[in-house]
N, C-alpha and C positions, 0 to 999 in steps of 0.2 A: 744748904741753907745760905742765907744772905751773909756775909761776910761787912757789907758795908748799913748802918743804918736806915732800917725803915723808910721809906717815900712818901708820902700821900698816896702814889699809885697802888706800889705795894698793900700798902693798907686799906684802899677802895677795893682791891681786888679781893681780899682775905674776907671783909665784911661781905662782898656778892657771893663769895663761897660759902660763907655760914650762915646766909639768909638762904640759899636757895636748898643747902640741904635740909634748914630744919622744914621748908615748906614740900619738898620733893623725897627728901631720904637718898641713901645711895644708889643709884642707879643699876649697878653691875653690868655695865658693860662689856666689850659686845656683845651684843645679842647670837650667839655662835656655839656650836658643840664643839668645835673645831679651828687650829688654827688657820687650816685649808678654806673653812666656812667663811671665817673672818677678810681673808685676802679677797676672794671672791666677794662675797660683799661689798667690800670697799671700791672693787671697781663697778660691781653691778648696781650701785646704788650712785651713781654719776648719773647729773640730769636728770634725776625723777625722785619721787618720795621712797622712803625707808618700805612703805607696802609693797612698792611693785618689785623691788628688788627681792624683798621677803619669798615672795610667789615663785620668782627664776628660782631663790634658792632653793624650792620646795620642789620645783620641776626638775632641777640638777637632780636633788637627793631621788626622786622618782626614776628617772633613768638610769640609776646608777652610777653617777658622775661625780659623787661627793669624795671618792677617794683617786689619791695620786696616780693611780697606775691606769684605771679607768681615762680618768681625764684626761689623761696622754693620747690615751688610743682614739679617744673619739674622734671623727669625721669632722670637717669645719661644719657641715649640715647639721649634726647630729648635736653640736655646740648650740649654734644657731638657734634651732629649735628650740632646744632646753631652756636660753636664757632671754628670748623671744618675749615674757611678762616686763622685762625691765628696763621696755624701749630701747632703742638703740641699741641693736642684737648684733646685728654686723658689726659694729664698730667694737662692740663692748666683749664678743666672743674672738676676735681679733687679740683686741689687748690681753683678755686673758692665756691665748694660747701665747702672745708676747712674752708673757710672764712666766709662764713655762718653757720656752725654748730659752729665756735666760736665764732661767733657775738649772736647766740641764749645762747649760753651756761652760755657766761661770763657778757655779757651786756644786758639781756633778750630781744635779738634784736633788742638795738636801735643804731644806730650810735651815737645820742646826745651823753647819755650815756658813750659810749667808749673815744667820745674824749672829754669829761668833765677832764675826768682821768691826772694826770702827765702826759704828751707827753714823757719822756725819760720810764715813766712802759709801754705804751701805745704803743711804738716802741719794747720793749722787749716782751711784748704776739705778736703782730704782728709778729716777727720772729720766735716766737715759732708754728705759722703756717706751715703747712707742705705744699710747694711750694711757699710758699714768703721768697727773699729773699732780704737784704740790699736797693738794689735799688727800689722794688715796695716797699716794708712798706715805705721809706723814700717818693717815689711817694705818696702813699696814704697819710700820716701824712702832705705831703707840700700841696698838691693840692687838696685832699678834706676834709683835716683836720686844715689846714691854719699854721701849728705849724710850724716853722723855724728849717727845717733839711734841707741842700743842696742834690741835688739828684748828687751826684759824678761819672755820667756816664762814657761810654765810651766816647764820643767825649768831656765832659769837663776835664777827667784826658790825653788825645791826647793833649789835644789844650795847657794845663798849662804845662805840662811837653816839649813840643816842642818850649816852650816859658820860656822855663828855670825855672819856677819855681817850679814846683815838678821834683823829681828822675825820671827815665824813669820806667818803670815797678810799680809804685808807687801802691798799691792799692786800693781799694774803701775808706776799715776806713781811710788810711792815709790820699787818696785826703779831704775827708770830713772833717777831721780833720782841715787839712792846710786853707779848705775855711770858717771852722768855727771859727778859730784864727784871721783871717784875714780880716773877714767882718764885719760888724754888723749884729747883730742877728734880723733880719727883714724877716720876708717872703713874704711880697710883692716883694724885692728885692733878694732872694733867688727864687722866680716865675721866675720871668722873667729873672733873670742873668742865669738861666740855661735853659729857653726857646732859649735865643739868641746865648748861646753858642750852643746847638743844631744846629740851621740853621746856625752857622759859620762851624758846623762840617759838615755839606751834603753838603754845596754849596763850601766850600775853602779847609778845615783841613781834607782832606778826608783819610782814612789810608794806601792806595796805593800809590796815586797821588796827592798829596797836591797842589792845585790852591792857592799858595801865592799872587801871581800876582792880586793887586785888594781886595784882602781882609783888612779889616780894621783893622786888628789886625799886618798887615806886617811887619810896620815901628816898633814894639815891640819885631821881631826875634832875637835873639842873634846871631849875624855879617852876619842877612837880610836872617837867611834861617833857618828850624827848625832842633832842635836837635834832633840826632838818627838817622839823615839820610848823607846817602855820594855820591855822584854824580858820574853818571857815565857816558862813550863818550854819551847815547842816553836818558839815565835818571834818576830820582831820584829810590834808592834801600833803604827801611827800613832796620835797623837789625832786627835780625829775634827778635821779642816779641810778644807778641800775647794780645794786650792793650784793645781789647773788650770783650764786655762780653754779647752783644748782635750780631746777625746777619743781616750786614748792606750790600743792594744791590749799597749803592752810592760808 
């Protein structure tokens, strides 16, 4: 908990958490039987929507690939193919076996192991993997490693910065930064405040066409409409920024 007195920020923050769960409920994320599910996830869900990654993972479980010793043995081919639904197969069954030659390497393969470790050295080898980048090690480290890093996506630095409170272009470390000054370091609450901002981002805060109307974060607009954007005779135009870092079809 906070040690020094409340913020404004603080307090903006707490009000979006308790408006979005009484409209949303808890979320229970990750969507995962497994912490193996979860790690895979978080890199096969880079560059494209939560369904296509879904589907690799459906194809992984179908060949067999969902357990450790499996997944060791398979073929770069045999990877490939498997995760082949969630775009960028090459690059994404690369990073994965990444992740496995340095879970064997540095942790003689255990996950225990790894996240026994400091969570702040434990996110610094996670980066030094080649294809993970900020957003999945912070995925892996919150949701299959429980440790309290904010995952600072794109639709939660859209929805803060449209809501006045980060700069518009803001980046990952920044947004992360501002939501670790400003919350308490809890990751139950770091889980699900970025599960809910997720579904505020597909269903309202979208980066074209923002459905303010109805969303529970509305009455929190600065003067009822988000920043960065200017109205025209037939409809809303962003400036031109380019705030994701993923490839979102909503």
């Amino acid at each position: 908990m906070h040690t020094q007195p409340a913020t404004p920020a603080d307090e903006q923050l707490q009000q979006f958490y308790a408006a979005l769960t009484e409209r949303f409920g808890p979320q229970h994320w990750w969507p995962a039987r497994t912490r193996l599910e979860i790690i895979l996830g978080a890199i096969l869900t880079q560059n494209t929507a939560w369904r296509n990654a879904a589907r690799a993972i459906k194809s992984l479980r179908a060949a067999g690939l969902l357990k450790w010793r499996e997944l060791r043995k398979a073929s770069p081919a045999e990877l490939e193919d498997a995760v082949r639904p969630a775009g960028f197969y090459r690059q994404k069954a690369r990073a994965i076996r990444n992740f496995l030659d340095w879970l064997e390497r540095v942790h003689g393969g255990s996950l225990h192991k790894a996240f026994a470790i400091p969570p702040g050295e434990l996110r610094r080898q996670l980066l030094e993997i080649k294809g993970l980048g900020p957003e999945t090690a912070d995925a892996i480290l919150l949701y299959a490693g429980r440790r309290p890093f904010f995952v600072a996506d794109a639709y939660t630095r859209r929805i803060l910065s449209r809501h006045g409170l980060l700069p518009d272009r803001s980046s990952y470390d920044e947004a992360q930064r501002f939501l670790h000054e400003h919350l308490p370091q809890d990751q139950s609450l770091f889980n699900d405040f970025h599960a809910l901002l997720v579904v505020t981002g597909k269903e309202h805060c979208r980066r074209r066409a923002p459905k303010c109307d109805g969303c529970p974060l509305e009455r929190y607009l600065p003067q009822g409409r988000p920043l960065g954007w200017q109205e025209s005779d037939s409809s809303r135009r962003p400036r031109a920024a380019a705030l994701a870092v993923e490839v979102e079809t909503a």
